[in-house]
C-alpha positions in Angstrom: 20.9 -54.5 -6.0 19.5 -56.7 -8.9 19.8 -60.5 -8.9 19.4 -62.9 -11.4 18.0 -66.2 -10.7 17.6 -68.2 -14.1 19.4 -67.8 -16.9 17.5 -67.4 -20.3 16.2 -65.5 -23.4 15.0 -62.4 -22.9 11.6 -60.9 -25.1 9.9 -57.5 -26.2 6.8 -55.2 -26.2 4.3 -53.4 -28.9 1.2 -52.5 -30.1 -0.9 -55.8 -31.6 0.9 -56.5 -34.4 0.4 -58.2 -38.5 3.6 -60.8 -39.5 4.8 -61.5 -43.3 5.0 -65.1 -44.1 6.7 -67.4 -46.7 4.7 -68.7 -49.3 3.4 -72.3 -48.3 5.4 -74.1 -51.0 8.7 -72.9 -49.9 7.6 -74.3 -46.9 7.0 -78.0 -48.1 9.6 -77.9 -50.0 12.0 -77.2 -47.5 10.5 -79.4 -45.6 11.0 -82.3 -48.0 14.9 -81.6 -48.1 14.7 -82.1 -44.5 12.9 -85.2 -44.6 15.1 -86.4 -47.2 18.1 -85.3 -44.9 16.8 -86.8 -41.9 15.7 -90.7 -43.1 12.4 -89.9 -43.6 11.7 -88.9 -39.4 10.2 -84.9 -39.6 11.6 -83.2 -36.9 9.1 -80.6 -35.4 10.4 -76.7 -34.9 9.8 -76.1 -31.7 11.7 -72.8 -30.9 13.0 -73.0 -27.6 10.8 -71.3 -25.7 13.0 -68.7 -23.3 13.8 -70.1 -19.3 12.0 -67.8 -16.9 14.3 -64.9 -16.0 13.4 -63.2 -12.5 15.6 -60.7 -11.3 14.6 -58.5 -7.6 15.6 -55.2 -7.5 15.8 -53.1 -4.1 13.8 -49.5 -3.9 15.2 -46.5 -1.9 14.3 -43.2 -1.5 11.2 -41.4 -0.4 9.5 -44.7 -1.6 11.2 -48.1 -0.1 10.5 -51.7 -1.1 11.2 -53.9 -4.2 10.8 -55.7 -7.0 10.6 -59.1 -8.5 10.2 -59.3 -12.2 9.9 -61.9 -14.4 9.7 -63.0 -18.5 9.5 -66.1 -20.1 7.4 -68.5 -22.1 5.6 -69.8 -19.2 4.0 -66.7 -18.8 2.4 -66.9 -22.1 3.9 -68.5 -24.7 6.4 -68.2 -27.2 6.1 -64.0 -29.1 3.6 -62.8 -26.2 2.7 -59.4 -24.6 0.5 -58.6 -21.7 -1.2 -55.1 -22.0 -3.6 -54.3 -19.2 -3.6 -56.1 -15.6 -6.2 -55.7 -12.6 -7.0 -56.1 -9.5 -9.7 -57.7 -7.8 -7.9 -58.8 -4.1 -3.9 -59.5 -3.6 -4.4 -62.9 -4.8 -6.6 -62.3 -7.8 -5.4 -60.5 -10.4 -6.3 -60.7 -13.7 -3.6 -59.9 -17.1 -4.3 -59.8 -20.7 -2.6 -59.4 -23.6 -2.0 -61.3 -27.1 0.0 -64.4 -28.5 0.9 -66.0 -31.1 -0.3 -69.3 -31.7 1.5 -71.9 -34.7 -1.5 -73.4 -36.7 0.5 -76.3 -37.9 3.7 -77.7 -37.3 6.9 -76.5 -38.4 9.9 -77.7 -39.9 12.9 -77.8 -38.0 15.8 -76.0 -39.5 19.1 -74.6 -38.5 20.2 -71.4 -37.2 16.6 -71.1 -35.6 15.1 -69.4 -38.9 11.7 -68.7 -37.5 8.4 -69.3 -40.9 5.9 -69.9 -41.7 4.7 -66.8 -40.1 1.5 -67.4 -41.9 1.0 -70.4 -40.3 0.4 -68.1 -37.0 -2.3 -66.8 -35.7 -2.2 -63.4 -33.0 -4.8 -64.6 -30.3 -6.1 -63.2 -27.3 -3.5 -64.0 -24.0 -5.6 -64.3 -20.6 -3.7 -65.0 -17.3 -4.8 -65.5 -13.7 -2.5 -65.0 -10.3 -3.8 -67.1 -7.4 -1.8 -65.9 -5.4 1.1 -68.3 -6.0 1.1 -68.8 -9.7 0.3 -67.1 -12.7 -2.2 -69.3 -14.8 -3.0 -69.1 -18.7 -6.6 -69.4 -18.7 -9.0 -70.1 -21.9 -10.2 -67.0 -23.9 -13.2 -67.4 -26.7 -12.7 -67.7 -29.8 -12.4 -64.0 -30.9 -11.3 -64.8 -35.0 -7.7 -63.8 -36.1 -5.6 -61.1 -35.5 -7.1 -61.0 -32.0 -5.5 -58.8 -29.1 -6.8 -58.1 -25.7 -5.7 -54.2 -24.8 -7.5 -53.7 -21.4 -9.3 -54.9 -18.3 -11.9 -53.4 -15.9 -13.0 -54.8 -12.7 -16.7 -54.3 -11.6 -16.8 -57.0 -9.2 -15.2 -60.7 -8.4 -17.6 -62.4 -10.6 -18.2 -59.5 -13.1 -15.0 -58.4 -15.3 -14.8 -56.6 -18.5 -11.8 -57.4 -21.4 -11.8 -55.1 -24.8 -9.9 -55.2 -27.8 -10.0 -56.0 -30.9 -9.9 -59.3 -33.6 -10.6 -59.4 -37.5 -10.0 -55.7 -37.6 -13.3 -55.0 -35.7 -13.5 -54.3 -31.5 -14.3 -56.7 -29.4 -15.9 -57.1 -25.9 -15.7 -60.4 -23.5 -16.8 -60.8 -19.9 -16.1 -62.9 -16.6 -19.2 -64.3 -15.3 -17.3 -66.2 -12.5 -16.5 -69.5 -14.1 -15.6 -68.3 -17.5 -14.8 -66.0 -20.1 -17.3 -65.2 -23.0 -17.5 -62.9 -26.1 -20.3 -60.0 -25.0 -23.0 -59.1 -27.6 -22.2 -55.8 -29.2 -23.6 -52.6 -31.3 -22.5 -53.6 -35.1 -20.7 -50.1 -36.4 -20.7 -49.1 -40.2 -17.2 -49.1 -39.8 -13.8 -50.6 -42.1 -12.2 -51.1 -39.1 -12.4 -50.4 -35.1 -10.6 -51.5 -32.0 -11.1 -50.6 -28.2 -7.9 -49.3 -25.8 -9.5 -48.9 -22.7 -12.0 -50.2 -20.7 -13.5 -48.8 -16.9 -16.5 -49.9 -14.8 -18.1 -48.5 -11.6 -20.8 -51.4 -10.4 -21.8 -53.8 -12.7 -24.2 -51.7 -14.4 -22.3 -48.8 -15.3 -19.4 -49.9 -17.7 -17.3 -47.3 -20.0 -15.0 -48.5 -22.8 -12.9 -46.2 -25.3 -11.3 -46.3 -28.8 -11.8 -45.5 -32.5 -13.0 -46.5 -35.7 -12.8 -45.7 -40.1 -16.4 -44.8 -41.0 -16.8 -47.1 -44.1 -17.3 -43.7 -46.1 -14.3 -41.2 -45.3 -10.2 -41.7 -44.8 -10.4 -40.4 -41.0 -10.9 -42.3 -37.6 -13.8 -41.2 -35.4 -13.7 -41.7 -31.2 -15.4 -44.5 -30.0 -17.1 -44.6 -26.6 -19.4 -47.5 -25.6 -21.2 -48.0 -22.6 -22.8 -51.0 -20.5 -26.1 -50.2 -18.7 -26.2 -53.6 -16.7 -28.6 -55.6 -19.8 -26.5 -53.9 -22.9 -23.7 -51.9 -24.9 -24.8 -48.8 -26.4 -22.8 -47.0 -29.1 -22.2 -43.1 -27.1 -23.1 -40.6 -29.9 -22.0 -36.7 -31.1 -19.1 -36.8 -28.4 -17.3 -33.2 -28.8 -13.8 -34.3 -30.4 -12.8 -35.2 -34.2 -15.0 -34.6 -37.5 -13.4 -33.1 -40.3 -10.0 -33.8 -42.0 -8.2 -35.4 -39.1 -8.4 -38.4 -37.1 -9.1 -39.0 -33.8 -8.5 -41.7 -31.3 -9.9 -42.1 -27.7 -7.3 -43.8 -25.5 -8.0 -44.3 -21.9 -11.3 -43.7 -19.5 -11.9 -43.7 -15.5 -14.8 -43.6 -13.8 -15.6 -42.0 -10.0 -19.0 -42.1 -10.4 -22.2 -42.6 -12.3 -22.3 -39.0 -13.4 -18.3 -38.1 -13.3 -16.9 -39.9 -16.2 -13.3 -38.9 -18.1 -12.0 -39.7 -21.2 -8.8 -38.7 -23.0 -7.3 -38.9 -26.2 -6.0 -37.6 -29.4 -6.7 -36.1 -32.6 -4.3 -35.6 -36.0 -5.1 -33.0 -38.7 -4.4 -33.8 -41.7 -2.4 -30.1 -41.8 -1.8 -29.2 -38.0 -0.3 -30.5 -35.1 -1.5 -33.4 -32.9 -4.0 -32.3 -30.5 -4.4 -33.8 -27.2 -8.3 -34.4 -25.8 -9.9 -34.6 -22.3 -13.3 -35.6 -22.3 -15.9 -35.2 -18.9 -19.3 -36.5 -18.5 -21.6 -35.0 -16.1 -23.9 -37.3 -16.0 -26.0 -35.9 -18.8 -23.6 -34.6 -21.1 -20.1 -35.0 -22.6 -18.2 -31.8 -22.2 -14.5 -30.5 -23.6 -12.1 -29.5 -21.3 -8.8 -27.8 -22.5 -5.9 -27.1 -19.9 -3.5 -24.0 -20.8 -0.9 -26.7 -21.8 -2.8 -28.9 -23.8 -2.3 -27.1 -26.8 -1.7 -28.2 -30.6 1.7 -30.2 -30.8 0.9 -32.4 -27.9 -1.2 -36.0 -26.7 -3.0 -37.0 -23.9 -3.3 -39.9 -22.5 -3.5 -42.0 -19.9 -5.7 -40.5 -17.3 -5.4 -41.4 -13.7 -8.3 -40.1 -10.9 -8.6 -41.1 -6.9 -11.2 -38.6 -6.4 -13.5 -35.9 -7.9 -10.6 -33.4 -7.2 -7.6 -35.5 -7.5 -7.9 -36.2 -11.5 -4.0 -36.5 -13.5 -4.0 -36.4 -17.4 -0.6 -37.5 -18.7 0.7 -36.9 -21.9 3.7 -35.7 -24.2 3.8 -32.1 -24.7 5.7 -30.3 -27.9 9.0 -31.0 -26.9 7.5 -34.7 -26.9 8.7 -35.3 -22.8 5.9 -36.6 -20.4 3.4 -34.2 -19.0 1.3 -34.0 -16.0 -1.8 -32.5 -15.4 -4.1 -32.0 -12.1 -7.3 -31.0 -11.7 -8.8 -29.9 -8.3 -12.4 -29.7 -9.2 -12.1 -26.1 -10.6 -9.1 -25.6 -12.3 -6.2 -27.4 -14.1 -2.2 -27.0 -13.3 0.8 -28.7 -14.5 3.0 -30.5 -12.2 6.6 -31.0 -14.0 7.4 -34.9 -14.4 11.2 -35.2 -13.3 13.7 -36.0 -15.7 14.0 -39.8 -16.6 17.5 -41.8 -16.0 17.8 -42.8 -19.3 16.9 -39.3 -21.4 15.6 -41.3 -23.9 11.7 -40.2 -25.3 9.0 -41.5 -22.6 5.8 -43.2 -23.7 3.8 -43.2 -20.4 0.8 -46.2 -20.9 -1.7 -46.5 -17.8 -1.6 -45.5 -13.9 -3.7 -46.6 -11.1 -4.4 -44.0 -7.9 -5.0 -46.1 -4.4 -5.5 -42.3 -3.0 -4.2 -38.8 -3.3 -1.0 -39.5 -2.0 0.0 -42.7 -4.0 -0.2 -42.8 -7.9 1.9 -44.7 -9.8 2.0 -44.2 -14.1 3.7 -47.0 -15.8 5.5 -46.4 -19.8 8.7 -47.3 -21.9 10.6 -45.8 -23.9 11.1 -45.3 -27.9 14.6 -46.0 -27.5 15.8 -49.6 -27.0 18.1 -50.5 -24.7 16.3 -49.3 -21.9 14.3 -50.3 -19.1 10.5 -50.0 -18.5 8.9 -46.8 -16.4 7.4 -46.4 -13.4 6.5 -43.0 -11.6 4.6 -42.5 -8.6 3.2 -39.8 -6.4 3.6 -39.3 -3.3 1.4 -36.3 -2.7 3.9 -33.7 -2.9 6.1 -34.9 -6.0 6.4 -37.1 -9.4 9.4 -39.4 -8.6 10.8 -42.4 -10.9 11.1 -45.4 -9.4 14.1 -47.8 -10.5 12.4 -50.7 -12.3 14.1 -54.2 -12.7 15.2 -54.8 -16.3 15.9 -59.1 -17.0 16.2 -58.1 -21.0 17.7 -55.2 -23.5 14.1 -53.7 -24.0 10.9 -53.7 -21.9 7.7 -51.6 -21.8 5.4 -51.8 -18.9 1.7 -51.5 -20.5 -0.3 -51.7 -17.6 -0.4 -51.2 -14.2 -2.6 -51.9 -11.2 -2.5 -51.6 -7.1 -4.0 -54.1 -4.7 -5.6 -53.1 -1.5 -2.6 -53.9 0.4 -0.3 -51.7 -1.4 1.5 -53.7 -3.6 1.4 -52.9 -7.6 1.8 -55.1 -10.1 2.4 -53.8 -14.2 2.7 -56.1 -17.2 4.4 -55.6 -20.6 6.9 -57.1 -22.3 10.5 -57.5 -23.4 12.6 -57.9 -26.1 16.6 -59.4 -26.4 17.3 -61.2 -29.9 15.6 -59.3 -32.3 18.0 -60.4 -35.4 16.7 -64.0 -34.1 13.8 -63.8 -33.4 12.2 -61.1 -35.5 11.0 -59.1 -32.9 9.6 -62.0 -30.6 8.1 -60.9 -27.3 7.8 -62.6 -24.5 5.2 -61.0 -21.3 6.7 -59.5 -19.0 5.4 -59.3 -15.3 6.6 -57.3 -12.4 5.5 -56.8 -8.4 6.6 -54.0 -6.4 5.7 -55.0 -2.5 6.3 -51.8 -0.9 8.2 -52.0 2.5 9.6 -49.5 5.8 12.3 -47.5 4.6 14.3 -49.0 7.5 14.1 -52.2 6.6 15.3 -53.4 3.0 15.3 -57.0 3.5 13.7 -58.6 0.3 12.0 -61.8 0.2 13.7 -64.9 -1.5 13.5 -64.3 -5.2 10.9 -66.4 -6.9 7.9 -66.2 -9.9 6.0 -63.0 -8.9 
């Protein structure tokens, strides 16, 4: 059953993204005509920014409950994406993302022709749920082209956001009372951004990505970590070199010696190769699983224990792949088939225990609605997921201690009109008996 509340535009979801604008005189002069055309008043172009669409959707099966989903400006803005979300209790919950922000105002003109896209800037999107709302809260100044891709919780007062801004990565922190941009390690580097981020206490803090050496054409992995006083740059990890490049993409932590890492490296003349990375506590060490083999990625990686550790993936064929480890050995456990068929992208999961793990995704197709998979111990099944527009990714993905999960993303409906314009998406599953599918009245998750 799926019901729609509010009528409105719908939005979409991708990776931090670079606009084309129109050159600043076409601008003023078309804004001139309109002045001209209009007695001399300039009318400011506002773009309607979308009503907020939620839409609940009842669960059965060998999981029960449902969901209430929800897009729309007042979640972040006009083009807006969240990408990571956390947990700290059921009402504190913490979403990042990116948005776009107009630097000056804009001339209205018909058929909602949206330029100058130069006169934009990408900043970093930072929301807040209190239990009753979602709140956009203030972000530092990170310089342009700025995108949050992840969040890690070490404690109420002591929260970790990476990403990247001015083609460099980027760390901020939580204190408590507000967010701040956290010293870093400079890196010789043309460019370098951060995907992931995972902390166990507040003085043991992992964080994952890549970076272009300023001499050579090929990324390198890039691991920092956070002692409790500093960020140190992690050095000679056992992936990349050579004529391919190489990009770490998600991290979890059980302990302070039982670290993993995953990702994936490109040769310039072979296959993809997908990565998993364990520390030991002194040392970084390789692991291969038989079906982790050239042709395929890794990516994200999802642990509840020291022997209850999934890698996911795509593997030659480019479906999702699933892989446990035990504590000795690795085994693949098939992903079922997906509703749609369409190519899966699986993003981020989050493990409350052995017996519950959800993985969130999208997929390449449009048309489609975002991907949720849990675990229930025994089997991978999907879980229907709402879908208020044409195209939605879910990018992140996170449990609170009383069951209920809540993934972010984004969604996409006009993209002749709008040019690609996202809008955040947001979503809460609150699990229920099987015998009793009574959801609550529909309102903003």
């Amino acid at each position: 059953m799926i019901t729609e509340t509010k009528a409105g535009r719908e939005f979409s979801a991708r990776t931090p993204r670079r606009r084309a604008g129109f050159p600043l005189i076409v601008v003023i002069g078309l804004a001139l005509l309109l002045l001209s055309g209009t007695g001399g008043t300039m009318a400011y172009f506002l773009l309607q920014p979308p009503s907020l669409i939620t839409r609940t959707l009842t669960v059965s099966g060998a999981l029960c409950g449902f969901w209430q989903a929800s897009i729309g400006a007042e979640l972040g803005g006009y083009d807006s994406r969240f990408y990571d979300v956390a947990s700290v209790t059921a009402n504190n919950i913490w979403a990042v993302g990116d948005t776009f922000h107009t630097t000056a105002p804009l001339p209205l003109l018909p058929g909602h022709l949206r330029f100058p896209l130069d006169l934009q800037r990408e900043q970093p999107l930072i929301a807040h749920w209190d239990g009753t709302h979602w709140n956009t809260m203030a972000a530092p100044d990170l310089g342009s082209e700025a995108s949050l891709q992840a969040l890690a919780v070490a404690a109420p007062n002591d929260i970790w956001a990476v990403g990247v801004a001015n083609d460099q990565y980027r760390i901020i922190h939580w204190d408590g009372t507000r967010w701040s941009l956290s010293p870093t390690p400079p890196l010789s580097s043309t460019r370098s951004r951060l995907n992931a981020v995972a902390a166990f206490g507040s003085q043991d803090v992992w964080a994952v990505g890549d970076f272009w050496p300023t001499t050579g054409s090929y990324s390198q992995a890039l691991m920092l970590h956070w002692d409790g006083s500093q960020w140190q740059v992690e050095r000679n990890l056992p992936v990349g070199g050579g004529q391919q490049s190489t990009e770490l993409t998600d991290v979890t932590v059980l302990a302070a010696g039982d670290v993993w890492a995953v990702g994936t490296s490109s040769p310039s003349n072979a296959p993809t190769q997908g990565h998993i990375l364990h520390w030991n506590g002194a040392n970084w060490r390789l692991m291969l699983p038989p079906d982790l083999g050239g042709g395929t990625t890794a990516g994200p990686i999802v642990a509840s224990a020291p022997n209850e550790v999934w890698v996911f993936g795509s593997g030659r064929d480019g479906k999702p792949t699933s892989q446990q480890w035990n504590g000795q050995t690795w085994r693949t456990v098939p992903v079922p088939p997906l509703r749609s068929g369409a190519l899966t992208l699986l993003k981020r999961g989050v493990a409350r225990s052995a017996q519950d793990v959800w993985v969130v995704g999208g997929h390449a197709t449009g048309g489609t609605p975002p991907v949720a998979i849990h675990w229930d111990g025994r089997s991978w099944e999907e879980v229907p997921s709402p879908a208020p527009a044409a195209y939605e990714v879910f990018s992140g993905v996170t449990a609170a201690a009383n069951g209920e999960v809540w993934a972010v993303g984004g969604s996409l409906r006009d993209l002749a009109l709008d040019e690609g314009a996202s809008y955040a998406l947001v979503a809460h599953f609150i699990p229920q008996p099987c015998a009793a599918q009574t959801p609550s009245p529909v309102g903003t998750p």
